[in-house]
N, CA, C and O of each residue as an XYZ file, in Angstrom:
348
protein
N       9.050     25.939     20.999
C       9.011     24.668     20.305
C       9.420     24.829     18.839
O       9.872     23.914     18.151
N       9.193     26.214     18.391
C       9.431     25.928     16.821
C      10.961     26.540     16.503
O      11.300     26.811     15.351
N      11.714     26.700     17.488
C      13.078     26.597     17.369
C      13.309     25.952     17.624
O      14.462     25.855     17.204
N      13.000     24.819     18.365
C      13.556     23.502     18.276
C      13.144     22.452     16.893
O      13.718     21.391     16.648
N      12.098     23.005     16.150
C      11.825     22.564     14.746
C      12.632     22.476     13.503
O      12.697     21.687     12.560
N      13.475     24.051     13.997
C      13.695     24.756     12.554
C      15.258     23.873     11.739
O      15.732     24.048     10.617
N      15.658     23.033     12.741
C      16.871     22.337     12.515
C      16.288     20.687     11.784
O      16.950     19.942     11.061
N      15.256     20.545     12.137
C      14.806     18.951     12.314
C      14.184     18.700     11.052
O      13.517     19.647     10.633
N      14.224     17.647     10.310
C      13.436     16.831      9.398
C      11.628     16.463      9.986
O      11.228     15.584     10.750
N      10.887     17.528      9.259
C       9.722     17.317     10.426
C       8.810     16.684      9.164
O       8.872     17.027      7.984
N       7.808     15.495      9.855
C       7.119     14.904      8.912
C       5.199     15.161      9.313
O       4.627     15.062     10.399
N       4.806     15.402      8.350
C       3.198     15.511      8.687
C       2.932     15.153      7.632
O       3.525     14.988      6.566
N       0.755     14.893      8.479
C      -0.101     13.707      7.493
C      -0.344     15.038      7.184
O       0.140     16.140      7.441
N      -1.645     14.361      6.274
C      -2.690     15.229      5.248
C      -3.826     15.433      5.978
O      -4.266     16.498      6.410
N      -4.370     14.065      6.107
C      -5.598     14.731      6.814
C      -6.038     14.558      8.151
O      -6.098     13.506      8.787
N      -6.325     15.659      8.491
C      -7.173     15.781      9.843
C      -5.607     16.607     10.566
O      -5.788     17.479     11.416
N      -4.326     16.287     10.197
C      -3.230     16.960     10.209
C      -3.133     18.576      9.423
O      -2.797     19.614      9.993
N      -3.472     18.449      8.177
C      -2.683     19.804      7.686
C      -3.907     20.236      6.956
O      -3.862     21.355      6.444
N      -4.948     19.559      6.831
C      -6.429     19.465      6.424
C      -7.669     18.881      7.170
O      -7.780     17.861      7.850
N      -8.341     19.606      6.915
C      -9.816     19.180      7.736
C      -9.735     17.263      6.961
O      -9.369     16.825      5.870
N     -10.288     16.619      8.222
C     -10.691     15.663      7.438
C     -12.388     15.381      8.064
O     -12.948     15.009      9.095
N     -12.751     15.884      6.529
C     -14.573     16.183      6.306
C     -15.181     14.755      5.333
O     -14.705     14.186      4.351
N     -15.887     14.628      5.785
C     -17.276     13.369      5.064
C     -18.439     13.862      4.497
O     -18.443     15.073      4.717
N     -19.146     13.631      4.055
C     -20.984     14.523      3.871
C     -21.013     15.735      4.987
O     -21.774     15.729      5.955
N     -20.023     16.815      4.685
C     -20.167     17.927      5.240
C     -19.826     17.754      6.988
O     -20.070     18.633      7.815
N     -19.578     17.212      7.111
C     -19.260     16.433      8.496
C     -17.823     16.270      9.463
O     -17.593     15.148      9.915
N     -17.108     17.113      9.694
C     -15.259     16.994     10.080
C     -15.356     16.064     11.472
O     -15.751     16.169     12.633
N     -14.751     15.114     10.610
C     -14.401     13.517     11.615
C     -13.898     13.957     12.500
O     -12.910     14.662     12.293
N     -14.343     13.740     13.829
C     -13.004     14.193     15.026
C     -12.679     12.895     16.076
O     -11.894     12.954     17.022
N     -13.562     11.583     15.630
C     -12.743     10.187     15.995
C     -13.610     10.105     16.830
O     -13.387      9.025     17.377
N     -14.900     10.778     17.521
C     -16.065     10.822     18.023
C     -17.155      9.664     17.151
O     -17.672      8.671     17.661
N     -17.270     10.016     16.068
C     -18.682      9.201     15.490
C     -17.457      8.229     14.623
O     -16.654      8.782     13.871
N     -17.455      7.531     14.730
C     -16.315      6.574     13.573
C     -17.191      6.327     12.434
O     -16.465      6.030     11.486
N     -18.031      6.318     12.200
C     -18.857      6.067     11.080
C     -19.106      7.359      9.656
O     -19.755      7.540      8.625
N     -17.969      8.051     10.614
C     -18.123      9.355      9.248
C     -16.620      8.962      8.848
O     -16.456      9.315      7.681
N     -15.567      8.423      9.317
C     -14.118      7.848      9.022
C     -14.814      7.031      7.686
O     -14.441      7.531      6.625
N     -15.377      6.338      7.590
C     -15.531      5.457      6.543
C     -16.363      6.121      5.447
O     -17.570      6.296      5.282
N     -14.904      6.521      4.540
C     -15.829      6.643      3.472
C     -16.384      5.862      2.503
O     -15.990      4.698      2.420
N     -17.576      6.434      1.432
C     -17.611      5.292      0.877
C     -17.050      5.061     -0.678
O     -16.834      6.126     -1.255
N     -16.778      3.868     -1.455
C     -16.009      3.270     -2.087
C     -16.491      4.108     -3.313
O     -15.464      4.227     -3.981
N     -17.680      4.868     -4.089
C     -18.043      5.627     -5.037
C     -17.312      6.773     -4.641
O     -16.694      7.223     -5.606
N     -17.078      7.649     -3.237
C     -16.485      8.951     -3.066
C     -15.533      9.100     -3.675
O     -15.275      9.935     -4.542
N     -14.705      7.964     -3.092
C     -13.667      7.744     -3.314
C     -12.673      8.165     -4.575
O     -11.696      8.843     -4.893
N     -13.776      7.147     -5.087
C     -13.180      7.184     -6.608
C     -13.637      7.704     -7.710
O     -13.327      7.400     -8.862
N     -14.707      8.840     -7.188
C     -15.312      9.529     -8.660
C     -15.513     11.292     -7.950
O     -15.815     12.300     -8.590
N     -15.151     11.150     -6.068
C     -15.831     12.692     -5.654
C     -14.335     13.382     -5.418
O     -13.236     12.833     -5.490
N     -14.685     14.901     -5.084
C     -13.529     15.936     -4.771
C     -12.985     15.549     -3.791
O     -11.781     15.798     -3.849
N     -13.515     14.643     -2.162
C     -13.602     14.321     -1.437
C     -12.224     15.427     -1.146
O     -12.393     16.587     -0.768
N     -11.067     14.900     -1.366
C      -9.840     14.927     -0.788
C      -9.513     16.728     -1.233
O      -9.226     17.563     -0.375
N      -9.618     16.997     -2.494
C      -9.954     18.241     -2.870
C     -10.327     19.555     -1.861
O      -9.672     20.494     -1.409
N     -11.574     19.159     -1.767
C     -11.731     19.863     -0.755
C     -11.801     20.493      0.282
O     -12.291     21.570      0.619
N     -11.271     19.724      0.743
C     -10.372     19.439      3.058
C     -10.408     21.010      2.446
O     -10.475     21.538      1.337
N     -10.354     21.265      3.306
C     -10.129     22.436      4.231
C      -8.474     22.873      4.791
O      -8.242     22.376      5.893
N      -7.399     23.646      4.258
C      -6.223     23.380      4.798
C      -6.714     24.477      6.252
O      -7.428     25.478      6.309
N      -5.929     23.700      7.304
C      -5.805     24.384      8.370
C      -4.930     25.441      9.014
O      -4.028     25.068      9.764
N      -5.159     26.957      8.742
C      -4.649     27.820      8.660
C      -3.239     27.868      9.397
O      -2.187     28.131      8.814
N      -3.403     27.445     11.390
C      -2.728     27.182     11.635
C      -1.336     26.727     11.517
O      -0.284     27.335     11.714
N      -1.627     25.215     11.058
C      -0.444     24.247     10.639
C       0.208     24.881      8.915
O       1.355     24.568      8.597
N      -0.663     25.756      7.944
C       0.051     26.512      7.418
C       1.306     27.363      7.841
O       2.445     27.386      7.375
N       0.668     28.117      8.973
C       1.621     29.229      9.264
C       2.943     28.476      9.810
O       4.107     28.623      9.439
N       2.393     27.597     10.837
C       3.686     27.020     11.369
C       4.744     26.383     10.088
O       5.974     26.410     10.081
N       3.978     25.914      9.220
C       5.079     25.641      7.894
C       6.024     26.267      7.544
O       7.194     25.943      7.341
N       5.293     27.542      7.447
C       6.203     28.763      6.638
C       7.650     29.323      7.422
O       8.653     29.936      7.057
N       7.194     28.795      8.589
C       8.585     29.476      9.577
C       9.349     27.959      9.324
O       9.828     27.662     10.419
N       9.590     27.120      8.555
C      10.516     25.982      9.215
C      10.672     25.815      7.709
O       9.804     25.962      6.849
N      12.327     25.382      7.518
C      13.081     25.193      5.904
C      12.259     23.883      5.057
O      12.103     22.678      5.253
N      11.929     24.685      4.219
C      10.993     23.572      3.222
C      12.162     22.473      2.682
O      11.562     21.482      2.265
N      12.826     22.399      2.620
C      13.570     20.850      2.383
C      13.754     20.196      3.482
O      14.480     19.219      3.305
N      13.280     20.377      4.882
C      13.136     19.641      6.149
C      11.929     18.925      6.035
O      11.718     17.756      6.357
N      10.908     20.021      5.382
C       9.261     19.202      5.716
C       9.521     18.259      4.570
O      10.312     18.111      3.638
N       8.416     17.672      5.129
C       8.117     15.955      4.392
C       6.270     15.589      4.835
O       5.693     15.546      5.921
N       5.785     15.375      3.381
C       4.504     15.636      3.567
C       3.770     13.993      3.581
O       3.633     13.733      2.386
N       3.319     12.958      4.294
C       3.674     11.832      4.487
C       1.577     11.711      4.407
O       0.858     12.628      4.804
N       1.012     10.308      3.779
C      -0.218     10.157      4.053
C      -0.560      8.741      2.818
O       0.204      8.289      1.966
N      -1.609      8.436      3.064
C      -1.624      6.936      2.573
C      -3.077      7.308      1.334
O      -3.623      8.396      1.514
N      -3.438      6.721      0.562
C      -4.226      6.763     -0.579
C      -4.763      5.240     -0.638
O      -4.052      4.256     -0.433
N      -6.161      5.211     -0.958
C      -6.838      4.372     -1.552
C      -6.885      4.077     -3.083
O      -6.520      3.075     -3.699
N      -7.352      5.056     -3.447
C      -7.320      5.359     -5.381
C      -6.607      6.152     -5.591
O      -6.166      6.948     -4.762
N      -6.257      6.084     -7.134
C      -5.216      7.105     -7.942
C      -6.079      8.450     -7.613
O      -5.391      9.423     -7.302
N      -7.233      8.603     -7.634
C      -8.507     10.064     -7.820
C      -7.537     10.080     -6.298
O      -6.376     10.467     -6.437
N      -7.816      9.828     -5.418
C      -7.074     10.815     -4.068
C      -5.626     10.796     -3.744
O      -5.089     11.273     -2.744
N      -5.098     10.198     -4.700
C      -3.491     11.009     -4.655
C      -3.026     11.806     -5.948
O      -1.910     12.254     -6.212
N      -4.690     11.870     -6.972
C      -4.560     13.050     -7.513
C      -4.935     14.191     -6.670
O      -4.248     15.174     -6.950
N      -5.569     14.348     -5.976
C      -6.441     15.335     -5.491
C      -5.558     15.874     -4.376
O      -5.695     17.047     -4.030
N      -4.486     14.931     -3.682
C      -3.528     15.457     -2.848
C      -2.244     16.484     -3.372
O      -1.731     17.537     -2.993
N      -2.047     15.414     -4.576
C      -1.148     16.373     -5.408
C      -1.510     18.083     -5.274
O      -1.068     19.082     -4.706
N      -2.735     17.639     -6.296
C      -3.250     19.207     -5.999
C      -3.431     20.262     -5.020
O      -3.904     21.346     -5.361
């Protein structure tokens, strides 16, 4: 599969994709929906986004495929979590 990658414009999210996506210590897996919602103070004053967890995996697979193909694609609430993505 990842020679069939290495030619292609490949696009991935942030979270729960290329990062844990974690709540109050908690990694959402679409089981409890009530940890999906964060809340509106996290948001905008915690590390929240900071912190994920990158997933070793979907690292490695990065590294084998031409970095001007990838495209790193994901949506933001507040400026604080598309600072924190930046980072």
């Amino acid at each position: 599969m990842l020679e069939r990658l290495k030619d292609s414009y490949i696009f991935f999210d942030i979270d729960g994709t290329l990062s844990e996506y974690r709540y109050n210590d908690k990694v959402y897996s679409g089981l409890c929906p009530e940890l999906g919602c964060q809340k509106l103070e996290d948001l905008l004053f915690s590390d929240l986004f900071y912190q994920a967890r990158p997933l070793k995996t979907m690292q490695q697979i990065i590294s084998q495929l031409n970095p001007k193909n990838v495209f790193i694609l994901g949506t933001i609430v507040t400026n604080n979590e598309i600072e924190q993505k930046y980072r």
